[in-house]
C-alpha positions as CSV (number, residue, x, y, z in Angstrom):
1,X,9.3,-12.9,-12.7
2,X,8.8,-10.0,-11.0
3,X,9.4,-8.8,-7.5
4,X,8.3,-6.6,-5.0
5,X,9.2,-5.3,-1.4
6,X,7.2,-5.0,2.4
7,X,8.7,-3.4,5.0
8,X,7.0,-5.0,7.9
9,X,6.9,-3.4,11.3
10,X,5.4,-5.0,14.5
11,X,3.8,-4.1,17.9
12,X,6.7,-5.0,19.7
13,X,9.3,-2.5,17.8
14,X,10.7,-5.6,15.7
15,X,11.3,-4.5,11.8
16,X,11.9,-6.5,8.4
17,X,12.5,-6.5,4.6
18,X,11.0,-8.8,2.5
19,X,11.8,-9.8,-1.2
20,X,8.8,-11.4,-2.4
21,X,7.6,-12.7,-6.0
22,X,4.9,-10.4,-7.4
23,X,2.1,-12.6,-6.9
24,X,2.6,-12.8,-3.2
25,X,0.5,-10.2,-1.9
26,X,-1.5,-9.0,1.2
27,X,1.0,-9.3,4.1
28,X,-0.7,-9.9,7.8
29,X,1.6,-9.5,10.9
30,X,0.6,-12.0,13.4
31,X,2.0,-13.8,16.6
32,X,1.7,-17.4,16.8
33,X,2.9,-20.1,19.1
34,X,4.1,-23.5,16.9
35,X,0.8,-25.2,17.5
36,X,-1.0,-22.3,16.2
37,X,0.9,-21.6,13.2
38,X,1.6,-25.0,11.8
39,X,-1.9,-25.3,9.9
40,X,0.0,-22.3,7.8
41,X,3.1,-24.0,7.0
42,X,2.1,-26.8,4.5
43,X,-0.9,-24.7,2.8
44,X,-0.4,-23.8,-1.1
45,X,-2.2,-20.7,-0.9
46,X,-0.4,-19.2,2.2
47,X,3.4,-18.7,3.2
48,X,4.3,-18.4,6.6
49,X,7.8,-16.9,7.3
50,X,9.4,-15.9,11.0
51,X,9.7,-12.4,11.3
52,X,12.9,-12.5,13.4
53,X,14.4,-15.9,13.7
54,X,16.5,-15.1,16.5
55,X,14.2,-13.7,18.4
56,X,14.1,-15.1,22.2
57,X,12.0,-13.3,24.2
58,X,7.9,-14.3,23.6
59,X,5.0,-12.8,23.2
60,X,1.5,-13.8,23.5
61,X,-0.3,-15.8,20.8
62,X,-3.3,-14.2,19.2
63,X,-4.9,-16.8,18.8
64,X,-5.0,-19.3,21.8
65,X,-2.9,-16.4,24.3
66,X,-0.4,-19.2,25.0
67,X,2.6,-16.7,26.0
68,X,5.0,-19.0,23.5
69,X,4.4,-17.0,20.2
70,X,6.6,-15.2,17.2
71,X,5.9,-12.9,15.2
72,X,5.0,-13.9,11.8
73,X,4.3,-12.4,8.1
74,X,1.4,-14.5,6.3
75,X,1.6,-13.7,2.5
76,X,-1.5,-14.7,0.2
77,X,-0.7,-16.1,-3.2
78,X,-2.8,-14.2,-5.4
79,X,-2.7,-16.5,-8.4
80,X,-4.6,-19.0,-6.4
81,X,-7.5,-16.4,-5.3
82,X,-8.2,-15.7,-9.3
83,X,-8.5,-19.2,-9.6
């Protein structure tokens, strides 16, 4: 299997490495609160992983501006798009 690397870099000056399997592709930086990013977390396509698990201080969610939200890498499993 073969791997690849995304240096991911937010708004709010946090910074990452990821390892990911080669099919994993098209990383999108978002900030979620837990409601809004559960629909991510048991989907086949999609993997959800916390930027910065430690992180304590919030930031808004983008999607329902509740002021609980992480910050979040979404990868897309590109074997599942061919399909």
């Amino acid at each position: 299997m073969n791997i690849k690397r995304f240096h991911i870099e937010t708004g709010t000056g946090r910074s990452a490495e990821f390892t990911v399997p080669d099919h994993w592709d098209f990383p999108m930086v978002t900030c979620l609160c837990g409601k809004c990013a559960e629909p991510f977390f048991n989907r086949s396509d999609r993997t959800i992983i916390r930027i910065d698990p430690f992180q304590y201080k919030y930031d808004k969610c983008d999607i329902c501006s509740d002021d609980k939200g992480h910050d979040y890498v979404i990868f897309e499993d590109t074997r599942l798009m061919a399909a």
